[in-house]
N, C-alpha and C positions, 0 to 999 in steps of 0.2 A: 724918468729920473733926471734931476739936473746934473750938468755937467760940471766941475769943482776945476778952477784952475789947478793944475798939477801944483803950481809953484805954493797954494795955500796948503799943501799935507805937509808942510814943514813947521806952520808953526804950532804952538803949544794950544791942544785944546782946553775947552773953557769945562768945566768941572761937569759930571753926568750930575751933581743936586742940584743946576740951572736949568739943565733940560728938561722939556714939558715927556709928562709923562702920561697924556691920557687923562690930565685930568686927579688924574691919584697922586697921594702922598705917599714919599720916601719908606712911609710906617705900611701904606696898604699894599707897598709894592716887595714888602719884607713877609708880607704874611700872603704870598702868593701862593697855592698849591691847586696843583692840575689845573683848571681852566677857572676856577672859582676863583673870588675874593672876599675871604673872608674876614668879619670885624675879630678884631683881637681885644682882649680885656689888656689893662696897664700893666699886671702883673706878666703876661705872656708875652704882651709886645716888646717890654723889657727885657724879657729871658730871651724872643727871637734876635732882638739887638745883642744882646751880651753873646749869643751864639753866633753872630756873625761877625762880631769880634775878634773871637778865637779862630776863627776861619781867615784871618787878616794874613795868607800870604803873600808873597810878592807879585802874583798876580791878581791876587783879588784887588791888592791894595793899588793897580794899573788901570783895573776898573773903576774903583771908586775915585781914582784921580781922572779916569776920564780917555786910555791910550791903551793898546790891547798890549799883549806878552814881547811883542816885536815893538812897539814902544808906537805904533800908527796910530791916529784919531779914531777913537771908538764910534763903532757905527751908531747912530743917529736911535736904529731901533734893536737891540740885541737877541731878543727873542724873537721871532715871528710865527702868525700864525695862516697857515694856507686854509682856505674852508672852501668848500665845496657846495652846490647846491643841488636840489633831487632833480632839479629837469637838464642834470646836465650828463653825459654819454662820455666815453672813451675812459681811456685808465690814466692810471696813475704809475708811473714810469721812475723808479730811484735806479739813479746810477753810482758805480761805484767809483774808487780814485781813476783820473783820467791821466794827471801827470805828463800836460803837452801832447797825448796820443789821437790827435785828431784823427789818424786814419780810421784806428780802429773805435774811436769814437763815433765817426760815419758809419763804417761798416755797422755794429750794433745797433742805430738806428733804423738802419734797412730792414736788420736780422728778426727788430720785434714789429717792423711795418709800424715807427711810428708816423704819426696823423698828427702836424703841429695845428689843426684845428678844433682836434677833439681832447687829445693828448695832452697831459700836462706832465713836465720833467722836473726832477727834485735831484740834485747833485750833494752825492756824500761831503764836498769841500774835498781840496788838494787839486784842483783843474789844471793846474800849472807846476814848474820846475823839472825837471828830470830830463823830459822826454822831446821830441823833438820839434812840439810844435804850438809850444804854448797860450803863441795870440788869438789861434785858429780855433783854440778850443776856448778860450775866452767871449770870441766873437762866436760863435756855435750856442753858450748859453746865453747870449743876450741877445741872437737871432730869434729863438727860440722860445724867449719868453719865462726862463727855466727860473726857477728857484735852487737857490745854490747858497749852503752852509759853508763857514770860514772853516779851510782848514789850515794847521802851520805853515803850509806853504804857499798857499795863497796870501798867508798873513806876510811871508816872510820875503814874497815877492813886491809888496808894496811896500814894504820898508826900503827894496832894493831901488824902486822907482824915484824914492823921495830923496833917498841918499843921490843917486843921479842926479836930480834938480838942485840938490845944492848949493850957493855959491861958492866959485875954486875948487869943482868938483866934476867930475864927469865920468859918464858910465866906463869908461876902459878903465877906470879905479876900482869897478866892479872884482870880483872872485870871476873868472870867466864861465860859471855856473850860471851867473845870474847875468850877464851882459845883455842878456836877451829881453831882459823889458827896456830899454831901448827903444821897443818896436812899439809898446802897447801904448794905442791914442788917447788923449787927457780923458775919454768918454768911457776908455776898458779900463783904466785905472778907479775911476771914479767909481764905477761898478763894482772891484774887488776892495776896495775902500766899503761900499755899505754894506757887505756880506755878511749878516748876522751871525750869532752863534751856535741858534737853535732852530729848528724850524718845527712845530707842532701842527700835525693833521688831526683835529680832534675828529673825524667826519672816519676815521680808521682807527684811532685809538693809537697813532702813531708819535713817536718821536723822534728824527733824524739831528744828528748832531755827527761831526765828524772822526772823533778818537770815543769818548764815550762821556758816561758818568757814574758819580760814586752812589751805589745803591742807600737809601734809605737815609738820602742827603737832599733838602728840598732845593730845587731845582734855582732858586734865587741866591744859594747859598754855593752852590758852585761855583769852582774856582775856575778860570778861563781856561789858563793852564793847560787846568786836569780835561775841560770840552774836549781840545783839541789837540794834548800830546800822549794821554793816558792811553795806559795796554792793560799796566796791570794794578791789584790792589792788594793790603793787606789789612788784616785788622788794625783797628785805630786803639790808642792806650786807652783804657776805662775811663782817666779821666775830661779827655774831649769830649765826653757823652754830654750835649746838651742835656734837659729835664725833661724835654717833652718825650726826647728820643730813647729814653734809656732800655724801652721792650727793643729795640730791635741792635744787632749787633752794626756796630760803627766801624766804617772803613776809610782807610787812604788810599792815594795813590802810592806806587813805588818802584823799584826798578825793579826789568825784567827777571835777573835772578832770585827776586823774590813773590810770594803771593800765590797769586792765582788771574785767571784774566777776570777784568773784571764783569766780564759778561755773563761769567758763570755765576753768577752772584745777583743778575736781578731778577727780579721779580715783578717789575710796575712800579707807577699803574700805568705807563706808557709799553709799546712794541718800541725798543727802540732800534732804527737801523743806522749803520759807522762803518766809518772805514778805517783806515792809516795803521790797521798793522796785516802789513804784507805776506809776512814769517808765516804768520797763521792759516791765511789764502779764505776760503769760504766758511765764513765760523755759521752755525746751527744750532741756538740755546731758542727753549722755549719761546723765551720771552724779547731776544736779542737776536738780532743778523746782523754779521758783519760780512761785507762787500767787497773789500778787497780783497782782487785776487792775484796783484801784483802784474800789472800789464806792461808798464813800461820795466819792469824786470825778466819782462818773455814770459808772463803767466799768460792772463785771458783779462779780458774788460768785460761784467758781469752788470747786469741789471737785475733787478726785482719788480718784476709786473704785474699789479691788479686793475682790477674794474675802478675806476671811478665811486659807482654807485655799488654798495654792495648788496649781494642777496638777502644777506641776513642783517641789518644796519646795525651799525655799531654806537650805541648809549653810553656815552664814559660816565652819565649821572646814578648809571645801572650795572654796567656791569662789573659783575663780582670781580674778573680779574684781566689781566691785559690780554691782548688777543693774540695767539699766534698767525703766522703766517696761512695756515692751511683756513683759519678763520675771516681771514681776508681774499682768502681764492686766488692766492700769491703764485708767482710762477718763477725762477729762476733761470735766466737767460742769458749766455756768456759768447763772445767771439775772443778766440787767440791772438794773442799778439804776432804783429809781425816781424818784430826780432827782438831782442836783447838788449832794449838801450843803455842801458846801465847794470853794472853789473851789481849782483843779487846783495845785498845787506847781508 
């Protein structure tokens, strides 16, 4: 990864319809769904554009200017894709929020005997703020090798980096919450700077992203937002139903007193595993895991382990429906926190 002068996260990025995308147009990259791309007739690609219109909130409209929710330069690539190959060995390692807890970040890597040469690590997003040790666990996923989804507070910690750099500015103007990136070197900054949105293991049928998504909403149509501050959802008014969508019932996000989580709610065609909501601690849906189990709150720091290579391989071209965890030969793996850094939300 190169390394980005700090002092460039300040200025204004240049528009995401500049950015090379692969090769594909703005049109092919609307009619994305699951790993395929498929051609759209005029009349569809028009209806997907008009439907992503109506999707134009203030963060989507962050994206298509090119700066995420926290207002930082949009990573380079937003979605990623990890792919795996059959002569390779060891598991597949998702951790849950970290939130500065290096120790017990260490300790869980002990407790599943990970193997950083077999091993590969996928982090929920939130690796930082709260807790006590922030750069440690920074430097830990990029020891490591790790893959690691943006979460609010990863987001919300570079913005606090950038505000530091400012001219006529400097970090003791900080919240004393965030004084602490101060520490982090222009190389960990640059690193929570590319930290995508999404991270897709198609070799599991997996989706990791860090707060969630809104069921039976294509996945390019998602709002940044809702990736990575959503808990819960509720039905959407009849008439946001795009046309293509109108068989399936249409959802928003919205606030906790209202809804349902929205995890109860999906179906596919990914497993998706999330973190950032604490309250809940080990969520268990079909089709969704959530991982946080609130450790820099004095819960537990919780991982999800499989095989690498699975027994039974998983075909997203074929199968009927997302896989559960026990279809992956998933295991759930936690260590206790060692105190209460923050007290509980």
């Amino acid at each position: 990864m190169s390394v980005r002068n700090p002092h460039a996260y300040t200025q204004l990025p240049r528009s995401f319809l500049t950015r090379k995308s692969g090769g594909r147009t703005p049109y092919e990259l609307l009619s994305h769904s699951g790993s395929a791309y498929a051609p759209l007739s005029a009349p569809k690609r028009m209806g997907v554009v008009l439907s992503l219109l109506a999707h134009l909130r203030s963060s989507t409209l962050h994206a298509i200017k090119g700066y995420t929710p926290q207002g930082n330069p949009a990573p380079h690539i937003w979605h990623k894709v990890l792919k795996f190959y059959p002569s390779q060995t060891g598991r597949l390692i998702v951790i849950g929020d970290v939130h500065g807890c290096a120790v017990e970040l260490a300790e869980l890597l002990v407790k599943v005997r990970y193997d950083q040469g077999r091993d590969k690590l996928v982090f929920v997003g939130d690796l930082v703020n709260k807790g006590p040790n922030s750069p440690q666990v920074v430097q830990i996923a990029m020891r490591t090798g790790a893959c690691v989804v943006r979460g609010n507070h990863d987001d919300k910690a570079l913005a606090a980096y950038r505000k530091g750099h400012l001219p006529r500015k400097s970090f003791q103007d900080l919240p004393s919450s965030e004084q602490w990136v101060e520490a982090l070197k222009p190389d960990e900054a640059a690193f929570l700077a590319e930290l995508p949105f999404t991270y897709a293991i198609p070799s599991h049928g997996l989706l990791v992203v860090h707060a969630g998504m809104i069921p039976n909403k294509p996945k390019l149509l998602q709002d940044w937002l809702d990736i990575y501050m959503m808990r819960n959802i509720d039905t959407a008014p009849a008439a946001s139903q795009s046309e293509e969508q109108q068989d399936n019932t249409q959802y928003t996000s919205c606030p906790l007193n209202r809804g349902v989580p929205w995890a109860s709610k999906w179906t596919g065609p990914d497993h998706i595993i999330f973190g950032h909501d604490a309250k809940r601690k080990l969520q268990q849906y079909q089709y969704a895991t959530g991982l946080d189990t609130g450790c820099v709150y004095g819960g537990s720091l919780t991982a999800c382990v499989m095989p690498i290579v699975l027994q039974t391989p998983y075909d997203e071209n074929t199968a009927p429906v997302a896989p559960t965890l026990a279809d992956l030969g998933a295991q759930l793996v936690s260590v206790p926190a060692r105190q209460k850094y923050v007290a509980t939300k």
